[in-house]
Phi, psi and omega in degrees: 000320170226144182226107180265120186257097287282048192318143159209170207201128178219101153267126180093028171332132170097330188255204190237028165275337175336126160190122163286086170332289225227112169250092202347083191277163188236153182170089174274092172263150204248127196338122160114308193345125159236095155292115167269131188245126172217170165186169162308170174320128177092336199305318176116042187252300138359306167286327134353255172317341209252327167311303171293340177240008157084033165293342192227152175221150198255181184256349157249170158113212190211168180182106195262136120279099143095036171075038116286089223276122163279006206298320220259348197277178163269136199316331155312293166326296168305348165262036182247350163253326183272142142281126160189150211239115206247155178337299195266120207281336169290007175268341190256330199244200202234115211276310163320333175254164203283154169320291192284336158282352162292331200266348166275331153303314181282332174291326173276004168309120174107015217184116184323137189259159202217166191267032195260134142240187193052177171304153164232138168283019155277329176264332166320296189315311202284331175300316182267359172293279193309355175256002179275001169265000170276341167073006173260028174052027169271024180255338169265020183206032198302346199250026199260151185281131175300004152280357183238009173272163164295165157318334190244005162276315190332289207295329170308319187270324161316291158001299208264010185256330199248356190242325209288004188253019208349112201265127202300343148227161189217138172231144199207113204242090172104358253255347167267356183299309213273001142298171155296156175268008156295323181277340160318289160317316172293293130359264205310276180348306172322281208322316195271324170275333132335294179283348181258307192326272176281020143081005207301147126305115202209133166230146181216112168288108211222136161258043168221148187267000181272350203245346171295331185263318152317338165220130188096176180289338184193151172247160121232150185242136178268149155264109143078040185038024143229196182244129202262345200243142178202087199222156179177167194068189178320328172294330188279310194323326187270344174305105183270188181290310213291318162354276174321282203299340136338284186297339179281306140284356158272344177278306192269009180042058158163143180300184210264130147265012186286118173295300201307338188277297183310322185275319193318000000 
């Protein structure tokens, strides 16, 4: 479903600002895959994701969706394959606007628009079936403006905004830092019940490492904009923290200094 052929991303080339993001990192995922990514500051997980959803367009490689080479379009483009749920919870939804017209938007996204306006009540119903899996009592509350939710409704309702068209990846970059971490925990579990429901393609960039590890099929951790870590299956299931930070110094020959990882 997504295929990376050794991309690489070199920003300010030349000045004595150079930084090499992305060192022609690979990276093959397989229809359903929920890959987690984590590393430290700089590592090149961010450049990543912005690489794949074409915010960036790199300066070497390839880049396929679902066997569609995506290296070269613009990021408009790339977004009839992709989903995606970004840091800031104030990035996904319409602020000005009601729960069910965000969710009406995200549902005609991609699919001819006709001078037909409102709501019909049969999508009012599917709107409010589809906000009972967030478990945050929005489903009673469809006509309330979405500037008047928290952070961690927000982000939830993006969550269920960037999936309902179930998108050939969903990329999910941070999507719990700015919560508590109970409304985090919650987010995830949505995010993890989503993603086994529909089967989703999924890389989800995370600083924290119980949670890289606690959640999807296969992890990886970036160094120095490649990937020093590549684990999955029964090995990621037996995987502790102590573990990582093992494998980690062996790969990159030095303990890891990310407080935010470590403490997360």
């Amino acid at each position: 479903m997504l295929e990376i052929k050794n991309i690489r991303k070199t920003f300010n080339p030349g000045t004595v600002n150079q930084k090499t993001a992305l060192d022609g990192v690979s990276l093959t995922l397989n229809d359903g895959d929920f890959v987690t990514v984590i590393g430290g500051n700089g590592a090149g997980k961010s450049t990543l994701l912005n690489a794949v959803s074409g915010a960036w367009l790199v300066d070497e490689g390839s880049i396929f969706i679902d066997g569609v080479d995506v290296t070269r379009l613009p990021e408009h483009k790339r977004a009839k394959f992709i989903g995606r749920v970004f840091q800031d919870p104030m990035m996904g939804t319409a602020a000005t606007m009601q729960i069910e017209e965000n969710l009406a938007l995200a549902m005609r996204r991609g699919k001819r628009r006709t001078l037909k306006s409102g709501i019909t009540a049969s999508e009012r119903e599917k709107y409010r079936e589809l906000l009972k899996i967030l478990d945050l009592g929005l489903e009673d509350r469809l006509t309330v403006k979405v500037a008047l939710l928290s952070g961690g409704q927000r982000q939830a309702l993006t969550l269920l905004m960037a999936t309902l068209q179930k998108p050939r990846l969903l990329l999910l970059d941070e999507h719990t830092a700015a919560l508590d971490p109970k409304t985090a925990a919650k987010v995830l579990d949505t995010t993890e019940r989503i993603v086994t429901r529909d089967k989703l393609t999924t890389l989800m960039i995370t600083h924290n490492m119980r949670d890289a590890i606690a959640h999807g099929n296969r992890l990886i951790m970036m160094y120095e904009g490649r990937i020093a870590i590549d684990v999955s299956g029964e090995e990621k299931k037996r995987l502790t923290v102590e573990d990582l930070l093992q494998m980690f110094e062996k790969a990159s020959g030095q303990e890891l200094a990310s407080d935010r990882m470590l403490l997360g």
